[in-house]
C-alpha positions as CSV (number, residue, x, y, z in Angstrom):
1,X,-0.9,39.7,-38.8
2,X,0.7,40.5,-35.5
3,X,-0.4,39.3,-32.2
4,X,-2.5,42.8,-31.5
5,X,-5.2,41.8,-33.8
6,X,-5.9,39.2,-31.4
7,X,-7.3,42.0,-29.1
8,X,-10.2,42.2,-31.8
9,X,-10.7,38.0,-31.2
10,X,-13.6,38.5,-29.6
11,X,-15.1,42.1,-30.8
12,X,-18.3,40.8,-31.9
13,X,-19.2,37.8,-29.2
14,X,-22.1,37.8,-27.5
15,X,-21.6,39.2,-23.7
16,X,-23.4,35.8,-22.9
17,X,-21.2,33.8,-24.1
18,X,-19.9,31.6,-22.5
19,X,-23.2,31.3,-21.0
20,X,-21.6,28.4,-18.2
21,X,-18.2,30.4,-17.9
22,X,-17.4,30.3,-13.7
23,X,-16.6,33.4,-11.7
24,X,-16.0,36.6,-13.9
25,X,-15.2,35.4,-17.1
26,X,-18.4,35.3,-18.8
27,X,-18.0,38.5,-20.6
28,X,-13.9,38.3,-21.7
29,X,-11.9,34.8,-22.7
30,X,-9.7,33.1,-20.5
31,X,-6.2,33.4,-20.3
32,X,-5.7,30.3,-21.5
33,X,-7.8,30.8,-24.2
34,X,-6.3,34.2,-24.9
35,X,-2.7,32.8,-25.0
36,X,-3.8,30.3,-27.5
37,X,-5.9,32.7,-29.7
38,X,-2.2,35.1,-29.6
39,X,-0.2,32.5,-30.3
40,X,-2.6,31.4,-33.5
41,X,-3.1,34.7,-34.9
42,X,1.0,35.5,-34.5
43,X,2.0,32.2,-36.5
44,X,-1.2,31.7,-38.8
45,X,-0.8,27.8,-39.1
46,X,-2.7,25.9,-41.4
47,X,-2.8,23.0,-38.5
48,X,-3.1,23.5,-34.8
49,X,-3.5,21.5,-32.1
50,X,-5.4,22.5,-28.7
51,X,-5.1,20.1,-26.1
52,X,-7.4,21.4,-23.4
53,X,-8.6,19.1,-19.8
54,X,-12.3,18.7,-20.4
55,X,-14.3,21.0,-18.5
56,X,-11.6,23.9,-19.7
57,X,-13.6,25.6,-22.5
58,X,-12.5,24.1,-25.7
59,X,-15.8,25.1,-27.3
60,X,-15.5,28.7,-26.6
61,X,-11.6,29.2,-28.1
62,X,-12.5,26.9,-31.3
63,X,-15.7,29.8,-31.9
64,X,-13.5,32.8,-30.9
65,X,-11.3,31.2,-33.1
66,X,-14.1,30.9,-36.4
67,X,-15.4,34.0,-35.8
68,X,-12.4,35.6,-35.9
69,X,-10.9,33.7,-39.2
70,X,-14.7,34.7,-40.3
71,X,-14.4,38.2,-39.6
72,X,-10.9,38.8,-40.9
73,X,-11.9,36.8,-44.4
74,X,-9.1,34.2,-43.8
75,X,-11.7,31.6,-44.4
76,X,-15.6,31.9,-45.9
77,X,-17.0,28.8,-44.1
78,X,-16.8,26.1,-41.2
79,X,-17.1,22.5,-40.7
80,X,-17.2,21.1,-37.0
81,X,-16.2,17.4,-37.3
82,X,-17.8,15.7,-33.8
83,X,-18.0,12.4,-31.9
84,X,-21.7,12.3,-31.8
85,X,-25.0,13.1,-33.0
86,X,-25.4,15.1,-29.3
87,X,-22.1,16.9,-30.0
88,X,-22.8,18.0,-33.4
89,X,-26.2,19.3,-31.7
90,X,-24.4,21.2,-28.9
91,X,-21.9,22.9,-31.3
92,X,-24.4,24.2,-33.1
93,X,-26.4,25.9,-30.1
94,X,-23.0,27.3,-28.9
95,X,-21.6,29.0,-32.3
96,X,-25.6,30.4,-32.8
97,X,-24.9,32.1,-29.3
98,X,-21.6,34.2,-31.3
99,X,-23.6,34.7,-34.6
100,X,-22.5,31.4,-35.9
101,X,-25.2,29.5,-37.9
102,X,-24.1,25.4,-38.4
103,X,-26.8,23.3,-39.8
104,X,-26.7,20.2,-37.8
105,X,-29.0,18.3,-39.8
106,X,-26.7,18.6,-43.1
107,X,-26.8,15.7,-45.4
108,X,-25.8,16.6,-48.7
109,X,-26.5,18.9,-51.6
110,X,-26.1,22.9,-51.4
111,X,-26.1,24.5,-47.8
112,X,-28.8,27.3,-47.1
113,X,-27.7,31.0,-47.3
114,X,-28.3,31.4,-43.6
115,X,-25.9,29.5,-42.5
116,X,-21.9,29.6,-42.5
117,X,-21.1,25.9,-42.0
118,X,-22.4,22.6,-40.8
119,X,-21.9,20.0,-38.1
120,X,-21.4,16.6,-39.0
121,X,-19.9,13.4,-36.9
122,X,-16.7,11.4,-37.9
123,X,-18.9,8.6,-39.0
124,X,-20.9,10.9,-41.3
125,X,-17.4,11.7,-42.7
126,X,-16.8,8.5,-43.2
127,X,-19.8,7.6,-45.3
128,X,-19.2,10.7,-47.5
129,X,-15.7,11.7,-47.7
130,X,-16.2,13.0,-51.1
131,X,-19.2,15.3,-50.5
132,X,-16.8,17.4,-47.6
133,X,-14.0,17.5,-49.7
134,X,-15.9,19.1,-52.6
135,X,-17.3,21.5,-50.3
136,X,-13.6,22.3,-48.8
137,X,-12.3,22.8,-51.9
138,X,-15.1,25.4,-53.3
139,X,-14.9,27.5,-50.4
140,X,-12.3,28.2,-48.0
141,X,-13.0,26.0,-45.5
142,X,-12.1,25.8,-40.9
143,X,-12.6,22.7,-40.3
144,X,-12.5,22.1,-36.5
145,X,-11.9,18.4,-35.7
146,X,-13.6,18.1,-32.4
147,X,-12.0,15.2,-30.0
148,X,-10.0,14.4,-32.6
149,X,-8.6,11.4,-31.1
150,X,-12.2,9.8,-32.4
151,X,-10.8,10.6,-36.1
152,X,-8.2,7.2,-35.3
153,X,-11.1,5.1,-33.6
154,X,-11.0,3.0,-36.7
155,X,-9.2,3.2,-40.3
156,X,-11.8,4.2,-42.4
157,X,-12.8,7.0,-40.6
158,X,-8.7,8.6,-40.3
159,X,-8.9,7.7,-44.0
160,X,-12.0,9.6,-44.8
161,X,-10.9,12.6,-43.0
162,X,-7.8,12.9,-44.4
163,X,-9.4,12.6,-48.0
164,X,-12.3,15.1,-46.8
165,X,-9.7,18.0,-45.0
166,X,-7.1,17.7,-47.0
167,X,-8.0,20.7,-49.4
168,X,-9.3,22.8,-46.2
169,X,-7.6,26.1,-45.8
170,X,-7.7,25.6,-41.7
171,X,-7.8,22.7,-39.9
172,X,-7.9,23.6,-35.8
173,X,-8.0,19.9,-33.8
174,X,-9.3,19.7,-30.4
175,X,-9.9,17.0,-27.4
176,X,-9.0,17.0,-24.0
177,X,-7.5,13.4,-23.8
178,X,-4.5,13.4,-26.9
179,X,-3.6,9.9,-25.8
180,X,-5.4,6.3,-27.2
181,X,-5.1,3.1,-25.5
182,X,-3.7,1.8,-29.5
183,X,-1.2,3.2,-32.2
184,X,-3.7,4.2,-34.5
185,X,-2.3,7.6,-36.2
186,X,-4.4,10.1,-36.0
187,X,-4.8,12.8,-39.5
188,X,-3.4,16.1,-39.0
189,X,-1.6,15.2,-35.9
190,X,2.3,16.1,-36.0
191,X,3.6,13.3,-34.3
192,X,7.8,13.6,-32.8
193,X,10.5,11.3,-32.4
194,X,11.5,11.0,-28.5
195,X,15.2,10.5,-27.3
196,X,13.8,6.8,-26.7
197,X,13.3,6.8,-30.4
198,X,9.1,7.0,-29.6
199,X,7.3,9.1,-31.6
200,X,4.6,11.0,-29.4
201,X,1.9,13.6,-30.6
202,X,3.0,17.1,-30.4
203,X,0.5,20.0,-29.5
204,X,0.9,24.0,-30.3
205,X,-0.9,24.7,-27.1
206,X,-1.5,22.4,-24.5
207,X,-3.6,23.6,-20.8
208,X,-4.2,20.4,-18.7
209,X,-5.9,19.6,-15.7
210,X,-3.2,20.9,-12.8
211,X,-3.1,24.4,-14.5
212,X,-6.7,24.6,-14.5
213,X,-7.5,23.2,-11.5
214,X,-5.0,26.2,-10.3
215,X,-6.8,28.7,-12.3
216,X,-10.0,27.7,-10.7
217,X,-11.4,26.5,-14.1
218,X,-12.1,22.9,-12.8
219,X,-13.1,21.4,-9.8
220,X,-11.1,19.5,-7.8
221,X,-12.0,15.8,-7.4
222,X,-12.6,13.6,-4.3
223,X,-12.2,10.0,-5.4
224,X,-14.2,7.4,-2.7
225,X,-13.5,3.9,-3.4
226,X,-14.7,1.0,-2.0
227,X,-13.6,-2.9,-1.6
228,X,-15.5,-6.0,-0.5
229,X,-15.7,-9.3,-1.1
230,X,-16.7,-10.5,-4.5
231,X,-17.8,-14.2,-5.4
232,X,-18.7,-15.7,-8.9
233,X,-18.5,-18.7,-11.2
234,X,-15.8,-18.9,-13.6
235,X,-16.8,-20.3,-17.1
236,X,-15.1,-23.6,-16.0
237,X,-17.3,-23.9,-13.3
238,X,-15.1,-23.1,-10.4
239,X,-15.9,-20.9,-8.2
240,X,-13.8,-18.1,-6.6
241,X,-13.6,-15.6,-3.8
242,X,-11.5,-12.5,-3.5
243,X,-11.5,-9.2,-2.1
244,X,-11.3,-6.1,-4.0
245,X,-8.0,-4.5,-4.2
246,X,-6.1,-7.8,-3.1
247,X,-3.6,-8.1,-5.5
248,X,-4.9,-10.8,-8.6
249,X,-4.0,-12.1,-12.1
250,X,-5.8,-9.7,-14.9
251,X,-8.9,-11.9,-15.3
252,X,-9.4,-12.3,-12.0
253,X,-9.4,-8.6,-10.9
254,X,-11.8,-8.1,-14.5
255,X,-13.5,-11.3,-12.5
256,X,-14.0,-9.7,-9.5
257,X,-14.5,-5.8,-11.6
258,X,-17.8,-7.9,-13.0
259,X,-19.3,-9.1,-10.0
260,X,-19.0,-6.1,-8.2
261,X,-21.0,-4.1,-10.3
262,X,-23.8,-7.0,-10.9
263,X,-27.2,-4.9,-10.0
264,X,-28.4,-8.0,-7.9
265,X,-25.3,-8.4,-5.9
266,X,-24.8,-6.1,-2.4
267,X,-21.8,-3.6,-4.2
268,X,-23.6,-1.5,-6.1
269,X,-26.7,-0.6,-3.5
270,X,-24.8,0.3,-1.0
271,X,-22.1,2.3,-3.2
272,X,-25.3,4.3,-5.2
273,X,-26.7,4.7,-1.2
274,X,-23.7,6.0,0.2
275,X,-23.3,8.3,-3.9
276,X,-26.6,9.8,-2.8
277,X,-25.8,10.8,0.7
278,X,-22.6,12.4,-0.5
279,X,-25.5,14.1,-3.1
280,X,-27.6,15.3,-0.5
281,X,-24.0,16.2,0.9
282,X,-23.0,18.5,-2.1
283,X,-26.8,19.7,-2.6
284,X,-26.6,21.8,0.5
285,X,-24.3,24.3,-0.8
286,X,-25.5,23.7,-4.8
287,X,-28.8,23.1,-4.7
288,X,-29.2,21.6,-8.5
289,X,-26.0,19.4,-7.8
290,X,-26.7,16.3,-10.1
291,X,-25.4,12.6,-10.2
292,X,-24.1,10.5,-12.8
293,X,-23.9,6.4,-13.1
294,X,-22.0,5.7,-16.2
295,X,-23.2,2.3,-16.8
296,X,-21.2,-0.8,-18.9
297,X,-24.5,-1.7,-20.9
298,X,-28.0,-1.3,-20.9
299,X,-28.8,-3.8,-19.0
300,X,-27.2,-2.5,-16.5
301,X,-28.3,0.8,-16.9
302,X,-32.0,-0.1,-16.5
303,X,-31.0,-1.8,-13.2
304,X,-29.5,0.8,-11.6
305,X,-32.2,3.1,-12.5
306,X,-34.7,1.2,-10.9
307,X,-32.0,0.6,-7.6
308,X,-32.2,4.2,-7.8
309,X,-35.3,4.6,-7.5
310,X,-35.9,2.1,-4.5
311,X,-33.1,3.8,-3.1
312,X,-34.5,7.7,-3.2
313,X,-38.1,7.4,-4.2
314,X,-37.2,9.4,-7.4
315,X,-37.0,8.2,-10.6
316,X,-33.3,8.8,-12.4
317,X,-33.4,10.0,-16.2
318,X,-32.0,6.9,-18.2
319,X,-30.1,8.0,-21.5
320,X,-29.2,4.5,-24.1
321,X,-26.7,5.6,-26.7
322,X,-29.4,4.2,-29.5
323,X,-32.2,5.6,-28.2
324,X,-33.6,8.6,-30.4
325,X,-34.5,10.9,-27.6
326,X,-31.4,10.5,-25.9
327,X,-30.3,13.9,-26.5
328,X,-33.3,15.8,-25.8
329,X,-33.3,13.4,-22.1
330,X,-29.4,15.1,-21.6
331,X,-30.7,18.6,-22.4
332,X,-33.8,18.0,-20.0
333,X,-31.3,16.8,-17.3
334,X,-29.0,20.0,-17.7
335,X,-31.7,22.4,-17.0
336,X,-34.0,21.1,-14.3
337,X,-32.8,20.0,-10.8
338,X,-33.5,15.9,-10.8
339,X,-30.9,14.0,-9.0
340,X,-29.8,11.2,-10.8
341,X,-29.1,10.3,-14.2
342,X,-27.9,6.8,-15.7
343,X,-26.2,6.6,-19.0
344,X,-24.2,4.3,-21.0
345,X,-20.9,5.6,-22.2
346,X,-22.6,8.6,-24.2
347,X,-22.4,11.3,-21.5
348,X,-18.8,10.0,-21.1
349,X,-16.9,12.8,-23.4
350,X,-18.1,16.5,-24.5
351,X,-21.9,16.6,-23.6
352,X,-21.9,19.4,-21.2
353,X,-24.2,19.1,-18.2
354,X,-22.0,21.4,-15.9
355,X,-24.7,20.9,-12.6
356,X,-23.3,17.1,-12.4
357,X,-20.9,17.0,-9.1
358,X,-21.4,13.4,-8.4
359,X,-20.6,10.5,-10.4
360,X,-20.5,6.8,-9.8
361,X,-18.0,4.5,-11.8
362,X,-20.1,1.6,-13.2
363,X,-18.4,0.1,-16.3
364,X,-15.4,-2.2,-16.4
365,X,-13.8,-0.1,-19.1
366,X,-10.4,0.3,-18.1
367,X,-8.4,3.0,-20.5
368,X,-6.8,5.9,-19.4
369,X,-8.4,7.7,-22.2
370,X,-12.1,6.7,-20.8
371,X,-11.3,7.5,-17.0
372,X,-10.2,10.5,-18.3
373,X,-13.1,11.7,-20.3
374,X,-15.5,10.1,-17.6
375,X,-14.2,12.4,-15.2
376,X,-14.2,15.1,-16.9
377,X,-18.4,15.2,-17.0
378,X,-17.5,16.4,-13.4
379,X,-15.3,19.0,-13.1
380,X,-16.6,21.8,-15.0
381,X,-16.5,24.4,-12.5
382,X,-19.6,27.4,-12.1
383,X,-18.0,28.8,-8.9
384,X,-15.3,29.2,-6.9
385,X,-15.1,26.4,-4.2
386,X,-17.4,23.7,-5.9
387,X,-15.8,19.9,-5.8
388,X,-16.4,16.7,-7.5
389,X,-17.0,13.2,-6.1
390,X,-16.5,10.4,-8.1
391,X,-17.2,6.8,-6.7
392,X,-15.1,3.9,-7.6
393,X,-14.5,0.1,-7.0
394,X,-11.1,-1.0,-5.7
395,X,-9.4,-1.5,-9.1
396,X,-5.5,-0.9,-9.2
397,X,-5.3,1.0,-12.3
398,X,-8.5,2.6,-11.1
399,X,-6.9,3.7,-8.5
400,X,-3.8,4.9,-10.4
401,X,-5.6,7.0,-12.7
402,X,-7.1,8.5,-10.1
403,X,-4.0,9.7,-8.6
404,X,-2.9,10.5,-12.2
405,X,-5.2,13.2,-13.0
406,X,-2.7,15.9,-13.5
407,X,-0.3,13.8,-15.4
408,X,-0.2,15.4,-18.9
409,X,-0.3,12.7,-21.6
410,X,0.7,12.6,-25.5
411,X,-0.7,10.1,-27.9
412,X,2.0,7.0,-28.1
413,X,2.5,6.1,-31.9
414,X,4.9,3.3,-30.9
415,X,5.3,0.9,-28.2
416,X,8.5,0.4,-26.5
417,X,9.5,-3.2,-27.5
418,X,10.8,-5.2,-24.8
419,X,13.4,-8.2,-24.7
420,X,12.4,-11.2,-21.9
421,X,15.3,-9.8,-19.8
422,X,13.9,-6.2,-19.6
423,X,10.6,-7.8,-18.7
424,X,10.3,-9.8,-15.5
425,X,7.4,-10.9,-16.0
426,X,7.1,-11.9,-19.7
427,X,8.2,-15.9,-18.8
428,X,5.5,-15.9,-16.6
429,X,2.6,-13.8,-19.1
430,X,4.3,-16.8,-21.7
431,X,3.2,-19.4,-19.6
432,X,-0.3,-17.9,-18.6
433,X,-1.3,-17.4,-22.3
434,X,0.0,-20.8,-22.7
435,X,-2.4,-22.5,-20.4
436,X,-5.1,-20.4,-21.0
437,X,-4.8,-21.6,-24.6
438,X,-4.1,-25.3,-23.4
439,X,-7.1,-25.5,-21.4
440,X,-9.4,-23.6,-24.5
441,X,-8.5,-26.5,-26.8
442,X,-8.9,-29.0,-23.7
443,X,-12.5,-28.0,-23.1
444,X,-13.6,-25.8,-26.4
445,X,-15.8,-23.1,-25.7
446,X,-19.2,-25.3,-26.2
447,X,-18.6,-26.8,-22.8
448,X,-17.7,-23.4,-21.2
449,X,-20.8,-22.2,-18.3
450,X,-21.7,-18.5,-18.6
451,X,-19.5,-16.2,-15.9
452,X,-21.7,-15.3,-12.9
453,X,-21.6,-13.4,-10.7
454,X,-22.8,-15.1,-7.5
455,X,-22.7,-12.7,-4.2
456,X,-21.0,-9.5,-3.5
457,X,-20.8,-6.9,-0.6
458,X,-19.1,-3.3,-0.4
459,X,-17.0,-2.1,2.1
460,X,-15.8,1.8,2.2
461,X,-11.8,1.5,1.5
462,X,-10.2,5.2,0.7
463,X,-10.5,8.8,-0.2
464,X,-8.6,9.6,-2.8
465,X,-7.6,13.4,-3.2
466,X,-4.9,15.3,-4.9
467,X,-2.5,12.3,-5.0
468,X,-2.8,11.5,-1.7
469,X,-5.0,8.7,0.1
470,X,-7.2,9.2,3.5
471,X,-9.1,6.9,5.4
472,X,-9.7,3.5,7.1
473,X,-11.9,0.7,5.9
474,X,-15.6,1.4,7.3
475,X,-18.9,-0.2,6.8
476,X,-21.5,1.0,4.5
477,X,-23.8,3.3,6.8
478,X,-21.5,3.5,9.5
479,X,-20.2,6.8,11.3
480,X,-16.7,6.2,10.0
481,X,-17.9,6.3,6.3
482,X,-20.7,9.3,6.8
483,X,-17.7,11.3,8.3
484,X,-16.0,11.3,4.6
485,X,-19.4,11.5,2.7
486,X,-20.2,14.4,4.8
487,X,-17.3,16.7,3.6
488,X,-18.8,20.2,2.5
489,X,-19.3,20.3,-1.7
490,X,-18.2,23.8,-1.5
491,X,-14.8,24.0,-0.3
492,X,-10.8,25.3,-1.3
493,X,-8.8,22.9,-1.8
494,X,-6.6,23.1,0.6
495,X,-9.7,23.1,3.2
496,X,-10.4,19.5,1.7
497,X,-7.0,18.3,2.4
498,X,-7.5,19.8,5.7
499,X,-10.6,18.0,6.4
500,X,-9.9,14.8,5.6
501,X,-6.6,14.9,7.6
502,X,-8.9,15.5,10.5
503,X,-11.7,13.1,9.6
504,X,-8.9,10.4,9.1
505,X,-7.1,11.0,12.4
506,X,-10.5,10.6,14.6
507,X,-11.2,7.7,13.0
508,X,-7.9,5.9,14.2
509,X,-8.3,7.9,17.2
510,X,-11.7,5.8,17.5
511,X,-10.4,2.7,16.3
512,X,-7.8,2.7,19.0
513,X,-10.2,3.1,21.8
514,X,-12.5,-0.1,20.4
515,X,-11.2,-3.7,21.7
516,X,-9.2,-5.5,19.3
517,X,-11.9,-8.2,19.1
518,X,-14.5,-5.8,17.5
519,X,-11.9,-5.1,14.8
520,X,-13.5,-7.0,11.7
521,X,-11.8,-4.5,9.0
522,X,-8.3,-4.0,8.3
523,X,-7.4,-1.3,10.7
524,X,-4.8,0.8,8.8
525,X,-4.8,4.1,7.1
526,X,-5.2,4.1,3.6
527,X,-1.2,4.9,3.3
528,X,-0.5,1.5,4.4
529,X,-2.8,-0.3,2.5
530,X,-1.5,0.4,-1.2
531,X,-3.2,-1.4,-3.9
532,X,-1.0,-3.1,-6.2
533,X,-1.7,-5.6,-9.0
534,X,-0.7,-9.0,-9.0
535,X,2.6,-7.8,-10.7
536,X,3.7,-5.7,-8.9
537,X,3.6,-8.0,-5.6
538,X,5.9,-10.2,-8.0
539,X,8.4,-7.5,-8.3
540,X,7.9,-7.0,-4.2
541,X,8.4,-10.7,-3.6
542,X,11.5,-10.7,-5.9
543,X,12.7,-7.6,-4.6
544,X,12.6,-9.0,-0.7
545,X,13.9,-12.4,-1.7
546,X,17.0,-10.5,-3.0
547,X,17.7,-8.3,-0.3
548,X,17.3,-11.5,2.2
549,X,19.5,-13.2,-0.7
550,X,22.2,-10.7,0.0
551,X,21.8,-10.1,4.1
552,X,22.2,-14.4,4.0
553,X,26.0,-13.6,3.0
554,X,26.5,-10.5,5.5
555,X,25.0,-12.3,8.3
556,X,25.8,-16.2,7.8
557,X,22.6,-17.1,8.8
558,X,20.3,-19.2,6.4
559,X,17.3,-17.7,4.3
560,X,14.4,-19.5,6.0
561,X,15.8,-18.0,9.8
562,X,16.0,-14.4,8.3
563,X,12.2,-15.0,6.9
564,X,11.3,-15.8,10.0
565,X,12.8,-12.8,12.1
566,X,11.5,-10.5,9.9
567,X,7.7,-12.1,10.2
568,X,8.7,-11.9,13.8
569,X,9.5,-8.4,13.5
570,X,7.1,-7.0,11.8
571,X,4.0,-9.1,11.9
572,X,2.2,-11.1,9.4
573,X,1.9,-14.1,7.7
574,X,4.8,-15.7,4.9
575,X,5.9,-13.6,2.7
576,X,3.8,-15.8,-0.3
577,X,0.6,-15.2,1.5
578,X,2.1,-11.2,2.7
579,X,0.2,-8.4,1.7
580,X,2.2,-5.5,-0.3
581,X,2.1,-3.2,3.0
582,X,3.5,-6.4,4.8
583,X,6.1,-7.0,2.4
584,X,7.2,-3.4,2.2
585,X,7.8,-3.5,6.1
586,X,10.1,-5.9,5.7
587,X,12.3,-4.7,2.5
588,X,12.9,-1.3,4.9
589,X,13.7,-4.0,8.1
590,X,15.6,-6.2,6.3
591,X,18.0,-3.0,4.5
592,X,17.9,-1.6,8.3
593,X,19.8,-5.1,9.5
594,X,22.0,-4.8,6.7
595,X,22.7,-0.9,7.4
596,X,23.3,-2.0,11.0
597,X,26.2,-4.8,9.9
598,X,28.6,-2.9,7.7
């Protein structure tokens, strides 16, 4: 079959479909999902690999795909392989809407006439391996492995699927996140060695988030994060303060992560006040713009809900992963025009509720993979101009994923192994696991207090948009944070750059004008305020004490004099107590000196 045939992909598709398709595409595929369908049909594979940014249309190519295979007699049935009960649910209302009939209920015994395939979930697979691979091999079989990265979520379930699939005629994979935070394999995934002798998962046709966003397939995101300060009770009973984005060992940034979203603490009010403004914001221009917290636990969840609620006067739709009518609660939510819904991590990947535009960040899971799919609940674009808004807590690889979000990533099958010498900071990680483990058999866990989270305020830090950062800190409900929750939620993107360059240069503009005594905040743009973790201010520290190190020889002059003209020069405290910004200021002064002598 030649690559004209795949003209015919989508001869018999309902002109409805997709239904959610944005601007002018609803009646023809697009081109993305063309060049993948050409490229399929011209090499015929047994295997292939889509690796789509969520939001993109995943669904629509994988049915194209069946109906086609369907059509042309290449197979005589399908099998959609999903994360969730929800998923397997959707798929099935999708491929009815091209003449596909799954049965989403399927259990076990002979399927109905009516229907050409079934929906099942990867744990259903892995209960009954046996009963799919019978059906594979008396029919042939398309098996589309939905987020397939799910199929390595544990060993059993990789297992089953490869013992299920194996006899399948097709197998097409899908997910919009390729990548897991562990080297589990996944089946059916061709994986490559690198130069670096890494092996990394290879796709036959990859469309991320950059060339969608420039396709106008996605909506562009504006992050808004915010800081404060953050005070809790360790399990030894000490208890610690710390600001938000300060730079921190691991457990105490996951310290600090915890208290700041504790319902009963000052953080998440004030960030789910200033969420719904920016909602009210977006709700001008789409008028059934809805929000999203995605909540740690339930717990949680039912807190919010009811912070909501104070907060708007409108109750928020509440969707628990084991709750039975969760999935009928997300459909309900996608069709009517309520504001708020709270969920815990089930609306985090493939449930498609295109009207959500604003989303709060409310669980201390920390995986690129998770951000990722979180995020992606949010961009699926209806028309041209729409944006997202996701709020987030100062968290430094928060923060770097944000700025990530075009960054194309392949599943790692092996981890680069590093010596002590390659690692600057493995002596030091030694020692910290060492005492961590000294003090546990000092104290034993039965003596341990419960972490708690004891008091907690939020403070408006930085937009985030398109890899660059905007913005001075501001209090919750002042001018200088309504001016960035204000921004239009129908705008180009360069018209959001645009805007936030403005909105950042009258508020330093302002700041300028106020006397120095009313300064309470950290006065800087966001540019010279980079959050780093506690390592990287290591690595700063090192890095300046070298340089000053090398300029002691150049300029006879000892280290502690050089320390001190360059605090002298550029402000601040020692360079132990020195921000990152501060430090920074006095690598390029220090190098400038240095410059100056030769």
């Amino acid at each position: 079959m030649t690559t004209t045939a795949a003209s015919t992909s989508s001869h018999h598709l309902s002109p409805a479909f997709p239904g959610r398709a944005p601007w002018g595409t609803a009646n023809k595929l697009r081109a993305w999902q063309q060049g993948a369908m050409e490229k399929y049909i011209q090499e015929q594979p047994r295997d292939f690999l889509a690796v789509a940014t969520p939001g993109a249309g995943k669904t629509t190519f994988a049915l194209t795909l069946a109906s086609w295979l369907l059509h042309h007699h290449v197979v005589q049935q399908v099998t959609v392989v999903a994360p969730t009960e929800h998923l397997k649910k959707q798929w099935a209302e999708a491929a009815a809407r091209v003449g596909i009939k799954l049965d989403p209920e399927y259990s076990a015994g002979p399927l109905g006439r009516d229907y050409h395939g079934v929906a099942v979930t990867y744990a259903g697979v892995g209960v009954r391996p046996m009963l799919h691979r019978n059906r594979c091999e008396q029919r042939k079989t398309l098996v589309i492995l939905d987020e397939i990265h799910h199929a390595g979520d544990s060993k059993s379930w990789g297992e089953a699927c490869l013992e299920a699939f194996d006899p399948a005629t097709r197998r097409l994979a899908l997910t919009g996140t390729p990548f897991r935070s562990d080297t589990n394999p996944i089946p059916f995934v061709t994986y490559e060695e690198g130069n670096d002798g890494i092996r990394r998962s290879a796709a036959d046709y990859t469309y991320g988030y950059g060339n969608a966003l420039g396709d106008g397939v996605v909506r562009p995101v504006i992050f808004l994060s915010y800081s404060g300060n953050m005070r809790w009770r360790t399990k030894a009973g000490d208890e610690i303060e710390a600001r938000l984005g300060e730079p921190m060992t691991k457990d105490a940034v996951s310290q600090a992560w915890r208290t700041a979203l504790d319902p009963r603490g000052d953080w998440m009010p004030n960030v789910l006040r200033a969420a719904d403004k920016r909602l009210t914001e977006v709700r001008k221009a789409i008028p059934d713009a809805g929000a999203l917290v995605i909540a740690t636990d339930q717990d949680s969840a039912r807190a919010y809900a009811k912070l909501i609620r104070e907060i708007t006067g409108t109750k928020a739709t509440v969707v628990l992963s084991d709750d039975s009518g969760a999935s009928q609660r997300i459909e309900d939510f996608s069709h009517n025009d309520d504001r708020w819904m709270v969920a815990v991590r089930m609306v985090s990947e493939g449930v498609d509720v295109p009207r959500l535009a604003v989303g709060v960040y409310a669980t201390t899971i920390s995986t690129p993979l998770f951000f990722a799919q979180a995020v992606g609940r949010f961009v699926r674009s209806r028309r041209r101009g729409e944006t997202a808004s996701v709020f987030l807590p100062t968290i430094p690889s928060l923060l770097g994923f944000a700025n990530e979000m075009e960054v194309e990533r392949d599943h790692v099958l092996d981890k680069p192994k590093k010596e002590g010498e390659e690692d600057p900071y493995a002596e030091e990680e030694k020692l910290l696991q060492e005492a961590e483990r000294q003090q546990d058999e000092d104290t034993g866990e039965q003596d341990m207090l419960p972490f708690e989270a004891l008091e907690s305020d939020a403070v408006f830090d930085r937009v985030l948009f398109d890899g660059a950062e905007f913005g001075m800190q501001a209090h919750p409900g002042s001018d200088e944070e309504q001016d960035y929750l204000g921004i239009p939620g129908l705008l180009e993107p360069d018209q959001v750059q645009l805007l936030l360059q403005k909105r950042q240069a009258r508020q330093i503009a302002h700041s300028r004008r106020k006397p120095d005594a009313e300064a309470d905040l950290l006065e800087l743009p966001a540019e010279r305020r980079p959050v780093v973790t506690h390592k990287e201010l290591l690595e700063l520290r090192k890095e300046l004490n070298s340089l000053v190190g090398a300029y002691v020889h150049q300029s006879g002059k000892p280290h502690g004099v050089i320390h001190t003209e360059l605090r002298r020069a550029c402000g601040g405290p020692p360079s132990a107590e020195a921000t990152a910004g501060q430090i920074r200021e006095r690598i390029k002064k220090v190098r400038e000196w240095a410059t100056r002598m030769r």
